[in-house]
MARNUMAR-744828 format. One record per residue (C-alpha): residue in one letter; x, y, z. Coordinates in steps of 0.25 Angstrom, whole numbers, plus 5000, padded with zeros to 4 digits. Example, Ala and Ser with C-alpha at 12.3 -4.5 7.8 and 13.67 -1.06 7.14 Angstrom:
% MARNUMAR-744828
A504949825031/S505549965029/
% end
This chain:
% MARNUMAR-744828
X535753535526/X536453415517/X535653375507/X535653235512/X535053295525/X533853375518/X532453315518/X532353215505/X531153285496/X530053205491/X529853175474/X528953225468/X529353155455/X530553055451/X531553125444/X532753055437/X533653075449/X532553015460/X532352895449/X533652865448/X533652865466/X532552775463/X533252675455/X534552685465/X533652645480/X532752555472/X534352475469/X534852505482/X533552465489/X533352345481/X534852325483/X534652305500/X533552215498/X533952125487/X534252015495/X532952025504/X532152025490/X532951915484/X532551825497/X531151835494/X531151785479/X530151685479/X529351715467/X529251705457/X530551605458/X531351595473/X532651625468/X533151745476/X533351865465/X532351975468/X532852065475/X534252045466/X533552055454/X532852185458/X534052255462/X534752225449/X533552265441/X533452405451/X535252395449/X534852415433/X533852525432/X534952595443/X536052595434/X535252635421/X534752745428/X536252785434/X536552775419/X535652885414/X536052965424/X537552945422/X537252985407/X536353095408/X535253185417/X534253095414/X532753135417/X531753055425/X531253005410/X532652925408/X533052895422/X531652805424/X531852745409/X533152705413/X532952655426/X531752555418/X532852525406/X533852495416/X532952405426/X532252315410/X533952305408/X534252255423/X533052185426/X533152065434/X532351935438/X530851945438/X530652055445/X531752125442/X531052125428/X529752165433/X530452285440/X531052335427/X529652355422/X529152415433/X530152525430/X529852525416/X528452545418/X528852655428/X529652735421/X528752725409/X527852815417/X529052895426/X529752935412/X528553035410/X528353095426/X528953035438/X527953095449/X526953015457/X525853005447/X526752945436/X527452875447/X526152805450/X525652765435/X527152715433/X527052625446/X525752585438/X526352575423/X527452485430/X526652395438/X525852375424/X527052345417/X527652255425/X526352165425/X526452175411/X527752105410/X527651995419/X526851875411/X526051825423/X526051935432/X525851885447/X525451965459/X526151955472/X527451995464/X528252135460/X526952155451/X525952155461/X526852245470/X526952355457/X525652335454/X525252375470/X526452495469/X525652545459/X524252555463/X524552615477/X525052735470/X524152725457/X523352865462/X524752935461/X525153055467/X526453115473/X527653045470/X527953015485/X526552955486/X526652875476/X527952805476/X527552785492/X526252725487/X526852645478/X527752605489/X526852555500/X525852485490/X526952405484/X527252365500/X525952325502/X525752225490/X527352185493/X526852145507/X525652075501/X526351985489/X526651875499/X525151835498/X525051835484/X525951745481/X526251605487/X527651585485/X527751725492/X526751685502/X527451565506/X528751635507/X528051725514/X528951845508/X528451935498/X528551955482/X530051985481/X529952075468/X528852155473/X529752175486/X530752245477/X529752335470/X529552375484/X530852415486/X530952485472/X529752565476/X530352605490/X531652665483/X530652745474/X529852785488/X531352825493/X531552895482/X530453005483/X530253005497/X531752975503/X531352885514/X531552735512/X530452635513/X530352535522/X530752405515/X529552305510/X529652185521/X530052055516/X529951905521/X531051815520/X530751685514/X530551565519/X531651485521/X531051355513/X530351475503/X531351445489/X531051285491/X529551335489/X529751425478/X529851385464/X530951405458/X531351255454/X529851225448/X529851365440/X530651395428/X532051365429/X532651495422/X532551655425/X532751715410/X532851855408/X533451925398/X533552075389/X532652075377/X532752175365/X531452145357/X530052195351/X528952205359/X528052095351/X529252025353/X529452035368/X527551985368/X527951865360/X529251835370/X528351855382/X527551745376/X528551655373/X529251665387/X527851655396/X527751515389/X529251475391/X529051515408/X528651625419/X528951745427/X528951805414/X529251945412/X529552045399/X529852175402/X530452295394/X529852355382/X530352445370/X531152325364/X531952295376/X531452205387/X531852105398/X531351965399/X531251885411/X530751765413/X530651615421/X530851495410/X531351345410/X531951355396/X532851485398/X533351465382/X532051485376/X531651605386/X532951675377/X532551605363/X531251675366/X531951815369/X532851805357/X531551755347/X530951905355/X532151995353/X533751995357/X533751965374/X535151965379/X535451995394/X534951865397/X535051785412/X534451655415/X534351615428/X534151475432/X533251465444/X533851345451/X535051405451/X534651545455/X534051465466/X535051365470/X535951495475/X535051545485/X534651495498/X533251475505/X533551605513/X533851695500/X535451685504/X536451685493/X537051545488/X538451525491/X539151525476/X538551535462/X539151545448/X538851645438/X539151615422/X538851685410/X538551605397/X538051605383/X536751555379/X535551515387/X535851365387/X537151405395/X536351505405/X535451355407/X536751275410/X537451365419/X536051385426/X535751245428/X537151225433/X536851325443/X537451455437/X536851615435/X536951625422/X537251755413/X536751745400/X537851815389/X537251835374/X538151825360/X538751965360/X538352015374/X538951995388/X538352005400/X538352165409/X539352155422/X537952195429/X537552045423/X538551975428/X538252035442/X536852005441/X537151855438/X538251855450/X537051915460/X536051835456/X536851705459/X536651735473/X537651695478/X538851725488/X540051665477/X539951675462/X540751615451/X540651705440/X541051635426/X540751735414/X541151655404/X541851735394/X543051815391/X542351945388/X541551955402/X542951935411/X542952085416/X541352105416/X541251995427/X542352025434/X541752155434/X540452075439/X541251975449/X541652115457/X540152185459/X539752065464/X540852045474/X540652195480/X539252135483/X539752035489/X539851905481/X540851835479/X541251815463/X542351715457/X542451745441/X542951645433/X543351685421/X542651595409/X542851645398/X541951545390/X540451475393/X541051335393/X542151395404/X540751435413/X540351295410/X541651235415/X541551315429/X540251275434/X540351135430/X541351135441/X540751245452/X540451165465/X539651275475/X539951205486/X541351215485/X542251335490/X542051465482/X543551465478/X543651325476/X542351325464/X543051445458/X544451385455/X543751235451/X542851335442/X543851405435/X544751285433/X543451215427/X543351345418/X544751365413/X545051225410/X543951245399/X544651275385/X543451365378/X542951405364/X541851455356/X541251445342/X540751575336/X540451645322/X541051755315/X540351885315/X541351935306/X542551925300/X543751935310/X545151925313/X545151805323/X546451735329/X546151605321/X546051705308/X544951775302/X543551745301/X542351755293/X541051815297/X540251675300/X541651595303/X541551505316/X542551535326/X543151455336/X543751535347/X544451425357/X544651525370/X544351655364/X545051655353/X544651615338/X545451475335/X544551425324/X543751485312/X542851395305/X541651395296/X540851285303/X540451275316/X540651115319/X541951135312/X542551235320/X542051195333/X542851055329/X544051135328/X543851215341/X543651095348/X544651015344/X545751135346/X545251155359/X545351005363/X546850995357/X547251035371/X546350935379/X545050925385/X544050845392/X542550905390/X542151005379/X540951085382/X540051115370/X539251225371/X538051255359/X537251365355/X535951365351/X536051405336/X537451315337/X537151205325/X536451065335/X537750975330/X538751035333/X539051005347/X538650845344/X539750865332/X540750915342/X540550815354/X540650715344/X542050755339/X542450775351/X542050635355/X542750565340/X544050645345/X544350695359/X543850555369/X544050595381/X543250735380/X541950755383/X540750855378/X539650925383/X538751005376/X537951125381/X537051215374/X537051365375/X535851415368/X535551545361/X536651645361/X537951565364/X539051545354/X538751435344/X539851335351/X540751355365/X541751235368/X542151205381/X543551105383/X543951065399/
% end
């Protein structure tokens, strides 16, 4: 007999191979029923990414655990450390975050046994940290359907029992959220999170047992459901973002945050964390982690939109655009105009799996993609073809500068032909002239000579064209060679720490000596260049 013919065996402990098969039919699983999960997002805000977010959290603990494996034997010990590391690094929306502690509190517990009585105090230790995380826990949500996994199988027992246990009593109190909650109620669909716990839960049933579960049932909405919901009357940014920092750091951020908004959740521990959270003032949710520690990988999501691309049914918006920027002031301006944003930090650029992220969570059946830098060409190229293979259709524009991005969806029309927007966004983009100021690091060979550690720097296109000792100066010079070959409209773009007169000083000489050109100042916040300049 083939070994695929012979009677599957039933666990009677996880060992790092069946953990790993765990982490592979909870992504394939959650993969099938993405789209069903998404449609019943109405809680805490309707905008349509459960069931995305869940599969891209599930997508990061798959490939940390394919990691160790690719490196090593590893033992149950580091398979289930990695699955939780990978899951805090990956971890998406709201309860994509949740579900990352879930793990961690699990494989706190499955790192010292992995039959069914540790199986059962880990469902229990996750459950309790998962609450612990989230500032105003609410029943009738992911929490309420862990916290039910883990009494049905607090007495323990074999392996088989518990994880089937674990199983039907997360169904049970899935069935029931609908009741607990009005939003849910009136939707008459249930907690969307808690649906993809359920489905976490049957790919570990699958794995000991080797028969497939049944899928939870689940309600469509109802059609006039994401009018009812309230996304417009709630905050207006999803902030979410990687923090290195203390412990006593992270109590004082949770403060901090819980006054500045909601759906409030930390998780993490042993100096690295992620941060998630629903605010009207997206700047100051960063400030806050900057004052706590050193956040990067930060996404802010604007609401309106997030929402704006999908329909009453759940269905995908026709076209959306994508653009990475500098600075949280930038992420708030391409938002507002309708844009996912991609957040970029001074010295970091974002992961191709980033890129992809921001492209599916657009939603939509055509993305423009505008990267807005030189550096990131081939890494959203890269990006630009995994999302193609799943279908969408991606046109990359090939900005090479913020103030280029800005250009493009000045122009984007959506309700013009695909093609058409791409060629009018393009032209929009390469008819702005770019530059940047920055300071030396170091002393360096540049094209316009050599610098001085604390020299300003003008780079006009890319390359160095002005070195200078004062700011205001220098950007003068840049200015004035970039408008030699004409112009209509300069962009100025600030950042916080850039001195408050400066761009006044520059829109005024360009007033006293170029008439017919316009100005327009934005402000970029923390951790943009001190100064980018846009000509058109």
């Amino acid at each position: 007999m083939s070994r695929a013919l012979q009677p599957f065996e039933e666990l009677v402990e996880l060992d790092a191979e069946a953990v790993r098969s765990w982490c592979a039919r909870s992504l394939d699983a959650l993969g099938r029923e993405r789209e069903e999960i998404d449609a019943i997002n109405v809680y805490p805000v309707a905008d349509g990414d459960t069931g995305t977010n869940l599969y891209l959290t599930a997508e990061a603990a798959h490939q940390a655990v394919e990691a160790v494996f690719a490196a090593s034997a590893p033992d149950t010990a580091e398979t289930v450390r990695a699955m939780a590391h990978g899951a805090l690094l990956g971890a998406r929306g709201n309860s994509g975050t949740i579900l990352s502690q879930l793990l961690r509190g699990m494989a706190g517990v499955l790192a010292q046994g992995c039959d069914g009585d540790h199986l059962a105090r880990a469902l229990t230790e996750a459950a309790s940290a998962a609450r612990q995380a989230v500032a105003h826990p609410v029943e009738g949500t992911i929490l309420t359907v862990a916290s039910a996994a883990a009494g049905a199988c607090a007495a323990g027992g074999g392996l088989v029992d518990v994880a089937r246990n674990a199983h039907d009593g997360a169904r049970t109190a899935l069935a029931a959220t609908s009741g607990q909650l009005d939003v849910l109620e009136r939707a008459g669909v249930v907690d969307a999170g808690g649906r993809g716990l359920v489905t976490v839960l049957g790919a570990l049933l699958e794995t000991v047992t080797g028969q497939t579960p049944p899928p939870a049932a689940t309600a469509r909405p109802a059609p006039a459901l994401r009018e009812e919901c309230p996304t417009e009357d709630g905050p207006a940014y999803e902030v979410i973002y990687l923090l290195e920092a203390e412990d006593a750091a992270v109590e004082l951020l949770r403060s901090r945050l819980d006054a500045l908004g909601e759906s409030l959740v930390v998780v993490g521990g042993d100096g690295l964390w992620n941060v998630h959270v629903h605010v009207d003032d997206a700047g100051a949710a960063v400030e806050a982690g900057v004052e706590a520690g050193r956040p990067h990988r930060i996404r802010i999501t604007h609401f309106a939109a997030d929402a704006a691309t999908t329909d009453a049914r759940g269905e995908r918006a026709q076209r959306a655009v994508v653009a990475v920027v500098p600075g949280e002031g930038l992420a708030g301006l391409c938002a507002e105009a309708g844009a996912t944003t991609v957040r970029t930090m001074p010295g970091e650029q974002p992961a191709g799996d980033e890129l992809l992220d921001a492209i599916r969570r657009a939603h939509a059946r055509e993305v423009v993609l505008l990267p807005n830098d030189t550096d990131l060409r081939q890494t959203a190229a890269a990006a630009a073809e995994r999302a193609r293979a799943e279908g969408i259709r991606v046109a990359l524009i090939p900005t090479r500068a913020a103030v280029q991005g800005i250009a493009a969806l000045a122009v984007h029309e959506p309700d013009r032909r695909f093609d058409e927007d791409v060629v009018a966004m393009t032209a929009a983009a390469g008819a702005t002239r770019y530059a940047e100021l920055a300071v030396a690091e170091r002393q360096s060979f540049t094209s316009a000579g050599v610098c001085q550690a604390g020299d300003i720097l003008g780079l006009i296109e890319g390359d160095v064209a002005v070195i200078g000792t004062d700011l205001t100066e220098t950007a003068r010079t840049v200015l004035d060679r970039m408008l030699s070959a004409g112009g209509e409209l300069v962009t100025l773009v600030v950042a916080d720490d850039t001195p408050p007169g400066l761009a006044p000083d520059l829109e005024a000489h360009v007033r006293r000596g170029y008439l017919a050109v316009d100005t327009t100042t934005y402000h970029a916040g923390a951790g943009a260049p001190p100064l980018l300049i846009g000509v058109e």
